[in-house]
RONUVEX-601395 format. One record per residue (C-alpha): x, y negated, z negated; residue number from 1. Coordinates in nm, 3 decimals. Each point is the difference from the previous one (the first is absolute). Layout:
N
{{X,Y,Z},NUM} ...
This chain:
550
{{7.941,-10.829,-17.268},1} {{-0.032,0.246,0.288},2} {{0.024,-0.127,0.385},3} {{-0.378,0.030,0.187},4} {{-0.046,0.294,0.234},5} {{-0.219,0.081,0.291},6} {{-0.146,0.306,-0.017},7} {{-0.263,0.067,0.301},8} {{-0.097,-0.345,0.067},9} {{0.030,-0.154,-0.341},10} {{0.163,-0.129,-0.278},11} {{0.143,0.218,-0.275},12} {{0.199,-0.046,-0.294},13} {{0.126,0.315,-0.237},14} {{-0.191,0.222,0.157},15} {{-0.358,-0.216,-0.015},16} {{-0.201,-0.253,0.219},17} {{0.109,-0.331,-0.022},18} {{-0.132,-0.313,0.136},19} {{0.222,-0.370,-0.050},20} {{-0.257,-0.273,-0.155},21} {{0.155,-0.331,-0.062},22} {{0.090,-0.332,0.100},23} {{0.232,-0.190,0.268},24} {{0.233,-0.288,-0.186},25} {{-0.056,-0.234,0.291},26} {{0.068,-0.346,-0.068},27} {{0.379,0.131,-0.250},28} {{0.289,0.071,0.270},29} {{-0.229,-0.149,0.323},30} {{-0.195,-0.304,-0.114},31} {{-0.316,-0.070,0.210},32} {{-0.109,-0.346,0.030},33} {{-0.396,0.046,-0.069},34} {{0.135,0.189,-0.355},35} {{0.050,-0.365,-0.120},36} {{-0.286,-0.153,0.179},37} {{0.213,-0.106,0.268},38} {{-0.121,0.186,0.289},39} {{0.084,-0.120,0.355},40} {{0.122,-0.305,-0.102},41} {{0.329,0.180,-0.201},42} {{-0.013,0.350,0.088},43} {{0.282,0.197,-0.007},44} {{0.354,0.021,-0.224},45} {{0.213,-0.166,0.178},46} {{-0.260,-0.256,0.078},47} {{-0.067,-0.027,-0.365},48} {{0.363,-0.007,-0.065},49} {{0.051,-0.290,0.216},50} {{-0.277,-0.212,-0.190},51} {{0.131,0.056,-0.344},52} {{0.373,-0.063,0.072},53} {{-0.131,-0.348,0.231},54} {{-0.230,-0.046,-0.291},55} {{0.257,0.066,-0.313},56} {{0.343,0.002,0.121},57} {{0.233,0.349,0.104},58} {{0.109,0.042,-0.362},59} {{-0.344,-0.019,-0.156},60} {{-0.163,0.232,0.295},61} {{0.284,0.275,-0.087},62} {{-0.082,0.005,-0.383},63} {{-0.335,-0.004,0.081},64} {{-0.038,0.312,0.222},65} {{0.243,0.221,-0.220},66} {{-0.277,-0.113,-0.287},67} {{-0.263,0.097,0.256},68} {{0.129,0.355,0.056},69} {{0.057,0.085,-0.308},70} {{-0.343,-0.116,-0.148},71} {{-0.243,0.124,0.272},72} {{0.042,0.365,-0.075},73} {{0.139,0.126,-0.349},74} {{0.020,0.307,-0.209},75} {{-0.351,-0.142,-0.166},76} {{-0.162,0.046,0.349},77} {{0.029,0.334,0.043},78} {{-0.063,0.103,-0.337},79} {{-0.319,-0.158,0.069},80} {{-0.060,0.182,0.296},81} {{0.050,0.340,-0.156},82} {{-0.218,-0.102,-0.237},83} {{-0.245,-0.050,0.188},84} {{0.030,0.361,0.134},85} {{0.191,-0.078,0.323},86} {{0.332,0.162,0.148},87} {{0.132,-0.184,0.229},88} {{0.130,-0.333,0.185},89} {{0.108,-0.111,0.366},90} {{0.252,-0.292,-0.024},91} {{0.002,-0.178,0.327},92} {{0.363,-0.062,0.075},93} {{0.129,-0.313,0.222},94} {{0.273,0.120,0.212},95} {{0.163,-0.386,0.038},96} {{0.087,0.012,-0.347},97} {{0.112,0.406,-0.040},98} {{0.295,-0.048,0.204},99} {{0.300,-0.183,0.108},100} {{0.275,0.035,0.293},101} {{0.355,0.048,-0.017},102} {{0.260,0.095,0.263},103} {{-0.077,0.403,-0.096},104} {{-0.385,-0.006,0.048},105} {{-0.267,-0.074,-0.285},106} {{0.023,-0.047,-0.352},107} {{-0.290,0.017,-0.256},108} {{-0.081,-0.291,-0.241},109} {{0.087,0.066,-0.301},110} {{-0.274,-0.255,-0.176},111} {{-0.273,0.173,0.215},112} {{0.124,0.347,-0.027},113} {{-0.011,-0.071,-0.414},114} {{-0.371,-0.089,0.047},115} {{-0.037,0.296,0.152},116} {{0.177,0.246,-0.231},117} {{-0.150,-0.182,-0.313},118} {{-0.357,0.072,0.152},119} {{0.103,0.331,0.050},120} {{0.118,0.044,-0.359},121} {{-0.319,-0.135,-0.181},122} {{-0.201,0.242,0.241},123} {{0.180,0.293,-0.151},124} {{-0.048,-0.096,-0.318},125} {{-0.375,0.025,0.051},126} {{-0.045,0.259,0.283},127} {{-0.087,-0.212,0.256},128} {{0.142,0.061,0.331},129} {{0.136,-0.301,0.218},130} {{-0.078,-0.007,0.391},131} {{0.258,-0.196,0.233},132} {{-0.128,-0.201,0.242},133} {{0.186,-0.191,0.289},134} {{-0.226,-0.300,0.032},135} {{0.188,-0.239,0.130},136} {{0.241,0.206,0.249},137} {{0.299,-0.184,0.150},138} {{-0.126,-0.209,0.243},139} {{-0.390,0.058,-0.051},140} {{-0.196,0.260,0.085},141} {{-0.333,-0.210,-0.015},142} {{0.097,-0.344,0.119},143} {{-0.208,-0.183,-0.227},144} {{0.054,-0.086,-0.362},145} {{-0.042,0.313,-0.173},146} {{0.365,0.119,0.099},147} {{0.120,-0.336,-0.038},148} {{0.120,-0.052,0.395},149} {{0.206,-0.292,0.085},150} {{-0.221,-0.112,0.326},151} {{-0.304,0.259,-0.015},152} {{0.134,0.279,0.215},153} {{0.030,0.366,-0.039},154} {{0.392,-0.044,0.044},155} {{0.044,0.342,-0.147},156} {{-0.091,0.105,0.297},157} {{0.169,-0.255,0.245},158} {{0.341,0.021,-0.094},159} {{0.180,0.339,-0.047},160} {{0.191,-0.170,-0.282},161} {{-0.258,-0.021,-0.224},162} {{-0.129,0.367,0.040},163} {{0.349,0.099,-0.060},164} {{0.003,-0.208,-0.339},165} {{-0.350,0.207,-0.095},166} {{0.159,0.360,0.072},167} {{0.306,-0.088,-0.196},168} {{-0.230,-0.169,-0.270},169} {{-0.197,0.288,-0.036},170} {{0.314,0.261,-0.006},171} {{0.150,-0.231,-0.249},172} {{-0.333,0.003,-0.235},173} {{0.003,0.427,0.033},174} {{0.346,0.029,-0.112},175} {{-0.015,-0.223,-0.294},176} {{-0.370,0.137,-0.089},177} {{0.005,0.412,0.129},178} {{0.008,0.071,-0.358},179} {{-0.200,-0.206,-0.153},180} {{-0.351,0.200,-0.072},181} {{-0.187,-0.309,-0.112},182} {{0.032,-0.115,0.346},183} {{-0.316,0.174,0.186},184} {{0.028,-0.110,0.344},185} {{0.168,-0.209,0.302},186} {{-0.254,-0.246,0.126},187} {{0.183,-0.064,0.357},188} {{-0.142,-0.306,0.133},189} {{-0.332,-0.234,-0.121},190} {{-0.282,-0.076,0.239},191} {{0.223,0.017,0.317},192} {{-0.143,-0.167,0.336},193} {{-0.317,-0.173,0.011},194} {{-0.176,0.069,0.264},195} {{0.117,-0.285,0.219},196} {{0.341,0.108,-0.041},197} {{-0.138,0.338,0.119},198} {{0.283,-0.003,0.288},199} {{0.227,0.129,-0.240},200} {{-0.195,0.273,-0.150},201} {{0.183,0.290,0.236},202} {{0.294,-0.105,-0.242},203} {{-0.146,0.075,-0.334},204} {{0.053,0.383,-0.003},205} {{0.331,0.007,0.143},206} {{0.090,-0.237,-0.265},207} {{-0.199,0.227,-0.276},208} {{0.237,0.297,0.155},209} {{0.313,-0.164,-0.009},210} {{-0.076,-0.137,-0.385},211} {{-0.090,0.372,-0.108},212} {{0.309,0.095,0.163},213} {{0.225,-0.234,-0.204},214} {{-0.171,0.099,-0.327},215} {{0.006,0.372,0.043},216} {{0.360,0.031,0.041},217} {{0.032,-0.090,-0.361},218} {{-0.340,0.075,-0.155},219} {{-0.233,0.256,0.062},220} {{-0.198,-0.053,-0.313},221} {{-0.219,-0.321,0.010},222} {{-0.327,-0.056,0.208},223} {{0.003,-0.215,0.294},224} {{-0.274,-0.199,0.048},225} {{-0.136,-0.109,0.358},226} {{-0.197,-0.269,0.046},227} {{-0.227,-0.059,0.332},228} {{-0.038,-0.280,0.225},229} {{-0.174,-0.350,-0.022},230} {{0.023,-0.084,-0.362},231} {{0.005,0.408,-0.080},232} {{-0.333,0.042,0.148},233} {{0.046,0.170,0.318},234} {{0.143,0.362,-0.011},235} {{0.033,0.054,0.391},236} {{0.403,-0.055,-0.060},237} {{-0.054,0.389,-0.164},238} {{-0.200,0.149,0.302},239} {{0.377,0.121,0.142},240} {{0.034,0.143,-0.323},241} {{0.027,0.380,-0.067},242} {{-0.063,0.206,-0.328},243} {{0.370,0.135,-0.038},244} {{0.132,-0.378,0.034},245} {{-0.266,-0.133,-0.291},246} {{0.123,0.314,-0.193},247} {{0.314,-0.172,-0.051},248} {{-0.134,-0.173,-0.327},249} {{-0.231,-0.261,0.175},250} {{-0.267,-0.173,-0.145},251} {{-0.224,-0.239,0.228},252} {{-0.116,-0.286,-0.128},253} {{-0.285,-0.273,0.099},254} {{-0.077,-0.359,-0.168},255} {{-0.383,-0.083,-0.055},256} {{-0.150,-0.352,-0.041},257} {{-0.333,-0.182,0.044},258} {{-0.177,0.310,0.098},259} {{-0.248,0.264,-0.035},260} {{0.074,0.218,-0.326},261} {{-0.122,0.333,0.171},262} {{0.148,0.308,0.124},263} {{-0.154,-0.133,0.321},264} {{0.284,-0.256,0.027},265} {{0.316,0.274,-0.061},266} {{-0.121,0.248,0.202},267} {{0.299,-0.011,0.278},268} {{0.228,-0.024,-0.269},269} {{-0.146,0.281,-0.139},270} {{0.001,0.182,0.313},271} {{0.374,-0.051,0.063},272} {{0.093,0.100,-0.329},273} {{-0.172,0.349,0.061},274} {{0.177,0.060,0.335},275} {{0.344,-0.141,-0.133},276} {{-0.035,0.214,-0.379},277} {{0.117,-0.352,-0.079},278} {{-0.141,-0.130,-0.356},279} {{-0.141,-0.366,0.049},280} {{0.059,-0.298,-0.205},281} {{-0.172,-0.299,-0.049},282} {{0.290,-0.307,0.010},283} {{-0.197,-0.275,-0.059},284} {{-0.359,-0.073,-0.065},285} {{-0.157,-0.280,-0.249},286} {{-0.039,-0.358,0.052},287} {{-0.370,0.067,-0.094},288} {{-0.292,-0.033,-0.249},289} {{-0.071,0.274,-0.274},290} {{-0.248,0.178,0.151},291} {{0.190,0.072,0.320},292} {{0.300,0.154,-0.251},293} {{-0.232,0.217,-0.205},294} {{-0.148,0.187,0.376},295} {{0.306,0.008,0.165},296} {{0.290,0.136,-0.214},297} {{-0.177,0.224,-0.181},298} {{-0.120,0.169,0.357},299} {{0.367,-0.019,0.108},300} {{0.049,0.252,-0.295},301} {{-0.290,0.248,0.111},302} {{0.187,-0.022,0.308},303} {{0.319,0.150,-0.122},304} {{0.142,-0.362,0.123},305} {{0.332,-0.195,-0.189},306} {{-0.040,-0.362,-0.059},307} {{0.171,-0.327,-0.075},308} {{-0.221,-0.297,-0.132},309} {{0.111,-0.321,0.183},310} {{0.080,-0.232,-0.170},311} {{0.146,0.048,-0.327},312} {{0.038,-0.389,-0.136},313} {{-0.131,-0.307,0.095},314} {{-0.036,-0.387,-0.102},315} {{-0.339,-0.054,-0.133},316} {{-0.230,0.284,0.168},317} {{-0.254,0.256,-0.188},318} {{0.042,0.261,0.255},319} {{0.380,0.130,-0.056},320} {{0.059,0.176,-0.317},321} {{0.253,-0.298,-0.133},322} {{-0.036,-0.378,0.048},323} {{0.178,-0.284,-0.119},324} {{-0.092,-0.393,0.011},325} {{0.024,-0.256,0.205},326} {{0.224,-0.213,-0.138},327} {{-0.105,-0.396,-0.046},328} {{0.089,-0.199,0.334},329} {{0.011,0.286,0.161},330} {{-0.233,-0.202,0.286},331} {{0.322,-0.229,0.029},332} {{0.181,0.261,0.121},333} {{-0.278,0.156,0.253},334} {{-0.072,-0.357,0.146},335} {{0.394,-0.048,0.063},336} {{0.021,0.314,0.181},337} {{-0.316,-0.063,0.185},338} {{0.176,-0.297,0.094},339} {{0.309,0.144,0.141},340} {{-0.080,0.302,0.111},341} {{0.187,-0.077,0.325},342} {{0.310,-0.086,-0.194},343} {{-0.047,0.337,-0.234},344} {{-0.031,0.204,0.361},345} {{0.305,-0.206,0.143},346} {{-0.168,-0.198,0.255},347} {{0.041,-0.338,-0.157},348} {{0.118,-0.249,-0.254},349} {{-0.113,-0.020,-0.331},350} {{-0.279,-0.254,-0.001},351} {{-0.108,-0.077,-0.365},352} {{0.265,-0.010,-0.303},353} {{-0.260,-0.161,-0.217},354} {{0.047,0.333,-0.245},355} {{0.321,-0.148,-0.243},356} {{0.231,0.297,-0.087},357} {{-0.046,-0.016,-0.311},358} {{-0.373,0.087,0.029},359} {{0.023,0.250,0.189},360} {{0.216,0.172,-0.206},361} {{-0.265,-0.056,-0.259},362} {{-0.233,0.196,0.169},363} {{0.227,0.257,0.106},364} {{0.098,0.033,-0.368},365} {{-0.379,0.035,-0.068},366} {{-0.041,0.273,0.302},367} {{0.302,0.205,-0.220},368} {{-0.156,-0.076,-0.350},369} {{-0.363,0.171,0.131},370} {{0.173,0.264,0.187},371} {{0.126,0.151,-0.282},372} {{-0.295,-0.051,-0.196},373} {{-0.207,0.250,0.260},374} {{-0.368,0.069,-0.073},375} {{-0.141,0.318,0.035},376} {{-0.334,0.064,0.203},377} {{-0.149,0.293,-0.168},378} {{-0.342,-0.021,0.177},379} {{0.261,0.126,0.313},380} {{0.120,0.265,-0.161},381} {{-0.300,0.141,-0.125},382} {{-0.147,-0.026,0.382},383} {{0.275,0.209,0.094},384} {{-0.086,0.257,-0.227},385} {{-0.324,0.010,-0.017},386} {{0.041,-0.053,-0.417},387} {{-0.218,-0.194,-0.223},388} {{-0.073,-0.286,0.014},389} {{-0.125,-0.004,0.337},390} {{-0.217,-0.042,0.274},391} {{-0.091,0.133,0.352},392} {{-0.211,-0.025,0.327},393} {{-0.293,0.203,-0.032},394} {{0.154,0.169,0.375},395} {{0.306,0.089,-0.162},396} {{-0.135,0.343,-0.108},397} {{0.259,0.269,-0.002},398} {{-0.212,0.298,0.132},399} {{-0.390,0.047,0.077},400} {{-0.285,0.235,0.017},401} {{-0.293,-0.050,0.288},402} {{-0.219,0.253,0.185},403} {{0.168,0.149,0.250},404} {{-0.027,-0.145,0.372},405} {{-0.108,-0.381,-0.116},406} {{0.108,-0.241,0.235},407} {{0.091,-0.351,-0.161},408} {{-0.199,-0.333,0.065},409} {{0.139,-0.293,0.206},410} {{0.164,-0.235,-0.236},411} {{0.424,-0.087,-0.137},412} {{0.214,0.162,0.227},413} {{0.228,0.157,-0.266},414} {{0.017,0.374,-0.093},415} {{-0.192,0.067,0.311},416} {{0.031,0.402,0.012},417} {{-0.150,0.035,-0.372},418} {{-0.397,0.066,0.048},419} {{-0.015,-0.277,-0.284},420} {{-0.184,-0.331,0.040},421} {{0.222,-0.322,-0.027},422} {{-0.228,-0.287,0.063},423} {{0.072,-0.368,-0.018},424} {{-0.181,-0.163,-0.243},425} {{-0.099,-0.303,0.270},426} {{-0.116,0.283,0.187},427} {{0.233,-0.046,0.326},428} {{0.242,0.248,0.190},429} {{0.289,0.045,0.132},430} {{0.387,-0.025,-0.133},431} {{0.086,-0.110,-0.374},432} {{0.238,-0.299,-0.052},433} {{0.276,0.144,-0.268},434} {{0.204,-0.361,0.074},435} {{0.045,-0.100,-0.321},436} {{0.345,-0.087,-0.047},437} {{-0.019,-0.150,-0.338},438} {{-0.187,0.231,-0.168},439} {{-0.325,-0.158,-0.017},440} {{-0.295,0.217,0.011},441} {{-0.178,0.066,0.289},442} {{-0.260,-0.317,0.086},443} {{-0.381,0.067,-0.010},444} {{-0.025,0.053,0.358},445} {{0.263,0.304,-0.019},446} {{-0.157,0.162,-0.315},447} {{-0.102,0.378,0.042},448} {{-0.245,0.237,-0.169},449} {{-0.047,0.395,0.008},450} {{-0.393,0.139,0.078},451} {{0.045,0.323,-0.204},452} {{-0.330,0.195,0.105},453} {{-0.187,0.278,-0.211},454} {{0.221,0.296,-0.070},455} {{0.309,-0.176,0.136},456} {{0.270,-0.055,-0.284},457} {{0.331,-0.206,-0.006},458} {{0.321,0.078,-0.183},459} {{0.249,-0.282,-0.142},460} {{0.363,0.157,-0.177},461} {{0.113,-0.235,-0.275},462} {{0.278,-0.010,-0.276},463} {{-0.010,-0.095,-0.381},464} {{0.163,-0.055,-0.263},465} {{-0.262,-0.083,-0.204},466} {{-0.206,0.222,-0.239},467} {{-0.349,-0.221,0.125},468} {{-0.022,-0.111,0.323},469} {{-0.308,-0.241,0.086},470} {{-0.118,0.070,0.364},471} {{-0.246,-0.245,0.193},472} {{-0.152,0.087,0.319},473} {{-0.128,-0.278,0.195},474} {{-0.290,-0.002,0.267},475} {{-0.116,-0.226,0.292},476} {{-0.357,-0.056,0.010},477} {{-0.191,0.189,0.247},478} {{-0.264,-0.281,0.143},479} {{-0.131,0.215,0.277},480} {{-0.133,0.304,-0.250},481} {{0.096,-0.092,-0.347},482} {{-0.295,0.074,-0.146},483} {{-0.129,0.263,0.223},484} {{0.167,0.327,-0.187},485} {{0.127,0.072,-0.324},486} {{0.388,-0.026,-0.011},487} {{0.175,0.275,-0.201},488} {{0.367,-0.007,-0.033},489} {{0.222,0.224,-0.211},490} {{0.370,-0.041,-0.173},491} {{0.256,0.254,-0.059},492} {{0.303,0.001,-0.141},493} {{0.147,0.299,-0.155},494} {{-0.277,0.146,-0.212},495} {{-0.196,-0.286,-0.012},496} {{-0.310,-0.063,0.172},497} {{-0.230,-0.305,0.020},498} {{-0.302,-0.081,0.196},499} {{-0.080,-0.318,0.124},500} {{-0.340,-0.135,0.098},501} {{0.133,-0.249,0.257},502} {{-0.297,-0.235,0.112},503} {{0.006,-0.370,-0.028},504} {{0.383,0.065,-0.143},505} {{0.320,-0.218,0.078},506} {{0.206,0.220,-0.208},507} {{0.002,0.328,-0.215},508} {{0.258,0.043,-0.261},509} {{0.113,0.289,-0.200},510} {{0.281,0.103,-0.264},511} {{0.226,0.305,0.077},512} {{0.170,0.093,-0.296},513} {{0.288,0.252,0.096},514} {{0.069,0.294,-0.256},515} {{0.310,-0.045,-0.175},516} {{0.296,0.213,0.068},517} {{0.233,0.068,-0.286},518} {{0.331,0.117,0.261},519} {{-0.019,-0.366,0.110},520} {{-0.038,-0.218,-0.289},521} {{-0.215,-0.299,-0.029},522} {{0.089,-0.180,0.301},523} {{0.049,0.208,0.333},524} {{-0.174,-0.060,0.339},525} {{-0.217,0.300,0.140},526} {{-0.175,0.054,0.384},527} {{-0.368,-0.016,0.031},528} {{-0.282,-0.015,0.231},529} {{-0.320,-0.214,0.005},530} {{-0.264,0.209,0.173},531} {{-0.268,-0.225,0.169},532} {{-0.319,0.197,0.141},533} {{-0.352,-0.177,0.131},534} {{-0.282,0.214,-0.140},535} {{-0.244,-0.192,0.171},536} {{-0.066,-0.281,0.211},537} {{0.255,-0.198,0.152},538} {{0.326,-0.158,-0.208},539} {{0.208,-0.310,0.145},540} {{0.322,-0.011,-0.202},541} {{0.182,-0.317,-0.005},542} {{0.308,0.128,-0.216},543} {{0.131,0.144,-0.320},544} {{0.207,-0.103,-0.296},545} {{0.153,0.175,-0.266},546} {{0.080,-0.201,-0.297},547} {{0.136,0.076,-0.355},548} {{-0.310,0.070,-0.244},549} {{-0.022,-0.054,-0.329},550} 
């Protein structure tokens, strides 16, 4: 492996363009309480770590998080990751448990620091490069869960201690890593300050400055990664920021929920990235349905834009690439914590022992036992990549053709600078809900359609690895005019052309059968594009799937 580059505002590696695709192991070294279906009741490790030793006795709790560690992530992950044509991982890292104290300053775990070199190891093995990110500083940088805070403050940046404990951290980590190439980047700090913590947000730079400091007096190789403000979603902390500083191997990086998938929505990261010759990358961003995936990180590619899939694993969920059960009586445990939630966040007694050790050992064994018996969500990796089997929103078109000067019709305020119509299908306006946390897909009321108008034509990029791909092309049903022109639609792919005589249609399907290629071998994935162009009359597209044919 080489170490990543920045050549003129982006990414290189060897000499070529390079862009990091992959996923953040959230929920391995920094459990998060709504990763086991928890949520607020349990949400944070040492919260979690309380309930389990109350629940099953110190002894058991010990065995059971060195099993926990050393099942969530393995050698077998990553492999599947690069198979799945990805190159790289951000391991969230939980300060409280990288370091101890003695009388001559810090002292790195060695049971976390294994963790870490292991990962590090399997990555080389199968080129995938390994980001390190601080997200749970000393102290907190958040002060809620996420970083794992004893009392929900930013104490990183109330008490000089702490801040002292993240330089040396980080100095420590650039001396034991500076020559490690798998290593891509430095992730300084996760989602610091909310914005009602904003009183602190002069001290995020200075803190970014001293960090860099401590790390380039050892290392000058690896990226440093700066994320902004307010769950990395506010870049004003870079306004202060100057060209020759961001030249110093910087890479900015924002997070990206619950939102619009557009270029709309990045546009002042975008814009500070320019300015700063800084590359971007994209931290986090899931938590989502299918459809949302398959528009946004394929547009954060166009874009020239890194990413990190959030979240790698999670109990019993469709929209993270790998699941695992719930384990039976798992409820047992959720109503006891929902029960002493004050005791789990130290403001009380414990107020129900009704759960016998024994059992609750049980189900802890159980929670193990399915753990290492992961499932793997293919439909999310597929999303990702845009590769058969699949299916997208008819409005996540990849490029367009329209006459010039048309002006778009009132409708879903997404895309809003492309001259293309995105209606909804109710026929309101306004904003689009993306809020859907679980991955269900989007409810009737939300559902969106694209009026493609005489000579206007959409484009869709796809991936296969299948010689005959089976693509059907859904429409909404135009009550107002319906029956008032001929609709005439054609299909391209490749060399392949189809026309389509759309009226009083749901659905058009077609075969594409891909020529063979003899330098690949029977099975090998190959980049296409599915031309859509309205010949006349009006089309309302509802979506598109791509399917295996026969």
């Amino acid at each position: 492996m080489k170490y990543i580059e920045i050549k003129d505002g982006k990414l290189y590696r060897e000499g070529k363009p390079y862009l990091l695709k992959g996923f953040g192991l959230g929920g391995w070294l920094l459990p998060e309480g709504y990763m086991w279906g928890l949520y607020n009741k349990c949400d944070r490790p040492r919260v979690m770590e309380k309930m389990i030793e109350t629940l099953c006795g110190a002894e058991y709790a010990t065995n059971f998080w060195e099993t926990y560690f050393s099942a969530y992530i393995t050698r077998e992950d990553i492999k599947l990751i690069a198979d799945y044509g990805f190159n790289s991982v951000r391991l969230p890292i939980n300060a409280r448990h990288l370091y101890t104290r003695d009388e001559n300053g810090l002292i790195l775990n060695d049971k976390t620091i294994r963790y870490i070199d292991d990962l590090i190891t399997w990555c080389k093995a199968f080129d995938v490069y390994v980001i390190l990110d601080m997200h749970g500083a000393p102290g907190g940088q958040t002060g809620t869960n996420i970083d794992d805070s004893l009392d929900d403050q930013p104490s990183l940046f109330i008490d000089p201690v702490h801040e002292q404990e993240l330089i040396a951290l980080w100095g420590m980590l650039a001396s034991r890593y500076k020559d490690e190439q798998a290593v891509a980047a430095y992730d300084l700090l996760n989602e610091p300050l909310p914005n009602w913590f904003s009183q602190y947000n002069h001290k995020l730079m200075p803190l970014y400055q001293k960090i860099t400091a401590e790390i380039r007096k050892n290392d000058t190789k690896h990226l440093i990664v700066l994320e902004g403000l307010h769950w990395a979603t506010d870049f004003s902390v870079f306004d202060q920021m100057d060209s020759e500083e961001a030249s110093d191997g910087i890479v900015l990086e924002f997070h990206k929920y619950w939102s619009n998938p557009d270029e709309e929505s990045l546009a002042s990261f975008i814009e500070a990235s320019k300015r700063l010759q800084a590359p971007l990358f994209m931290g986090e961003g899931g938590e989502n349905n299918l459809d949302w995936y398959t528009m946004l990180f394929p547009l954060y590619e166009r874009l020239n834009i890194s990413w990190s899939f959030w979240s790698y694993k999670k109990m019993n969920c469709e929209n993270s690439p790998m699941t695992f059960d719930t384990p039976y009586g798992w409820e047992k445990i959720i109503a006891w914590a929902e029960q002493n939630e004050a005791f789990l966040k130290n403001n009380g007694e414990v107020q129900n022992q009704s759960l016998a050790t024994d059992e609750a050992q049980a189900i802890f064994d159980a929670f193990l036992f399915n753990l290492s018996h992961a499932k793997t969500n293919t439909r999310v990796y597929n999303a990702l990549n845009r590769t058969t089997p699949f299916q997208m929103p008819a409005e996540a078109y990849d490029d367009y053709r329209v006459q010039r000067g048309k002006k778009r019709v009132l409708g879903a305020e997404v895309r809003m600078t492309d001259p293309i119509n995105i209606l909804f299908e109710s026929g309101r306006t306004g904003a689009v809900d993306y809020k859907r946390y679980d991955g269900a897909p989007q409810p009737l009321e939300e559902n969106l359609m694209v009026e493609l108008n005489e000579n206007e034509l959409l484009i869709y990029n796809f991936n296969t690895d299948e010689d005959n791909v089976e693509v059907i092309i859904t429409f909404v049903k135009n009550q107002k005019n319906d029956s008032e022109k001929e609709k005439i639609m054609t299909c391209r792919i490749d060399d392949l052309t189809i026309k389509c005589f759309a009226n009083g249609q749901s659905e058009f399907r077609f075969t594409f059968k891909r020529k063979p290629c003899a330098l690949y071998g029977e099975k090998y994935n190959s980049a296409h594009q599915l031309i859509i162009k309205c010949e006349s009359g009006i089309l309302l597209l509802d979506n598109i799937k791509f399917k295996r044919g026969m």
